[in-house]
N, C-alpha and C positions, 0 to 999 in steps of 0.2 A: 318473211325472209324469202328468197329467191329459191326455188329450189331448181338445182340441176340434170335433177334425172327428169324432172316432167315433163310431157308431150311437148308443153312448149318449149320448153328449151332445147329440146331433142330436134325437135324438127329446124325450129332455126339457126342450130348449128350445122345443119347437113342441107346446104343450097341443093343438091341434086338428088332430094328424096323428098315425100313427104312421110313425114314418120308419126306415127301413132300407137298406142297400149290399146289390145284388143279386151274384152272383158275377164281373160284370165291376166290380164295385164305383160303380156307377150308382145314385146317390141316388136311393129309391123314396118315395114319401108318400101315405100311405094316408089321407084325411080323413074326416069322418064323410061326406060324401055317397058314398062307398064302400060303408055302411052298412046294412043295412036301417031301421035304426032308432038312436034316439041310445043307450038302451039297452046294443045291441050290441056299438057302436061304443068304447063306456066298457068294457065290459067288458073288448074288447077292449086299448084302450088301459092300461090297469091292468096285465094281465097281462104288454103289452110293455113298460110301465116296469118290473117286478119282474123278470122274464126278463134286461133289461138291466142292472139293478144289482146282481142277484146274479152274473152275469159279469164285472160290473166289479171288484166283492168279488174275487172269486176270484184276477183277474188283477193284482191289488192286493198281495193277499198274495203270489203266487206273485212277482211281482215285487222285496218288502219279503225275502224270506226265500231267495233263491235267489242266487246272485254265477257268473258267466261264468268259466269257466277262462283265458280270456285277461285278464282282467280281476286276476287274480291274480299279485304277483310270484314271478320265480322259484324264490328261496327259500323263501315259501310254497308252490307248487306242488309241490318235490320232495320225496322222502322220506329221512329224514336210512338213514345208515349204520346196520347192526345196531351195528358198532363203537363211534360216536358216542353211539348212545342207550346202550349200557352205560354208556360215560364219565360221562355226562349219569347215570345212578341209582346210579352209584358215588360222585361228587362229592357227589349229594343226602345217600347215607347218612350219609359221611362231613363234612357239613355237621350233619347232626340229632347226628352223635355230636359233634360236637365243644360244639354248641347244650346238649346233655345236660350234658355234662363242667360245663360252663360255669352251669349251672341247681345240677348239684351242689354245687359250689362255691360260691355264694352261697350255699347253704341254710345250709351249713354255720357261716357265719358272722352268720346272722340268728336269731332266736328262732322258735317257731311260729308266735307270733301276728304278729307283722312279714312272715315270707314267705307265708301266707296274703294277708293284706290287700296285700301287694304284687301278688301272682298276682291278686287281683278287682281289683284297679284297674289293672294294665299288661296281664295278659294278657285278663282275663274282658272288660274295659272299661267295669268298672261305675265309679259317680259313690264320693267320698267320705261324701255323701249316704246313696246305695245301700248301704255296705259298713255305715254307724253302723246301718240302719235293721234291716239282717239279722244285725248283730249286738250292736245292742241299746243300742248306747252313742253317746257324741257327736260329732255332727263334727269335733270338735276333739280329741280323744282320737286318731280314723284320722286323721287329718292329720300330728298330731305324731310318730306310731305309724311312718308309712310316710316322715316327714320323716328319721329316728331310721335306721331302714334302709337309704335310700337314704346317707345319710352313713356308715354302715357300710360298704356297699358301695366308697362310691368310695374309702374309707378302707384297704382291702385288696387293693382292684384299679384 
C-alpha cells in the first residue's frame, strides 16, 4: 500500500524542495535557495525524484511477490510426510491408469474419425468451426460426427 508520509511521497509533493527523513527521521527540505543556482537545484531535484521512485519500484515489487511465514497457514507452512507424498503419486498413477483404461475403451467403440474430432473438441479445445476448417469439410458434418459419438458413448457406458 502507498504510504503518504514517506520520503517519496513527501518529496514529490513539494515541486520546490527536496525533502527527506534524516536518521532520527526529521523531516529535512532542501529548497532552491539552498542552491547555488536554479539550475543546480533542478538537477538536483530530478535526480531525488528518480532515486525515490526507483526505491519505491523496488519496494513495490519486493512487497507484491514476497508473503510473511506467519502470514501463512499452518498446513501451508508444513511439509507433508515422505509417506503422504508417495500416497499422493501412487493415487495420481493409478488415476492416469484408470483415465487411460477409460480413453481405451471409448476408442474402441467409436470410428477414427468420431474419436479424432471428439479429442480436438473435448480435449484439444478447439471450436466445431476450428475442427471443419483443419479438416476441410462443414460445420455441420463435425457437429453431426461428434453428435453420432457422443451417443455412442453414452450408449455403452
Amino acid at each position: 500500500m502507498f504510504n503518504r508520509k514517506s520520503s517519496y511521497a513527501l518529496n514529490k509533493k513539494d515541486p520546490n524542495a527536496i525533502v527527506y527523513m534524516d536518521a532520527n527521521e526529521a523531516i529535512i527540505r532542501l529548497t532552491r535557495e539552498d542552491f547555488a543556482s536554479e539550475e543546480e537545484f533542478l538537477k538536483w531535484k530530478s535526480l531525488s525524484d528518480a532515486d525515490y521512485h526507483a526505491s519505491e519500484k523496488e519496494d513495490h515489487v519486493y512487497a507484491n511477490h514476497t508473503l510473511a511465514l506467519d502470514e501463512l497457514s499452518e498446513e501451508a507452512a508444513s511439509i507433508p510426510a515422505a509417506d503422504v507424498c508417495m500416497e499422493q503419486a501412487h493415487d495420481r498413477v493409478a488415476e492416469i491408469r484408470r483415465s487411460t483404461q477409460k480413453v481405451t475403451q471409448i476408442r474402441k467403440h467409436l470410428t477414427d474419425t468420431q474419436f479424432r474430432r471428439m479429442w480436438m473438441y473435448f480435449v484439444d479445445g478447439m471450436t466445431i468451426d476450428e475442427i471443419g476448417k483443419v479438416e476441410g469439410v462443414s460445420h455441420q458434418a463435425i457437429s453431426l460426427n461428434i453428435t453420432a459419438a457422443i451417443r455412442k458413448i453414452k450408449k455403452y457406458f
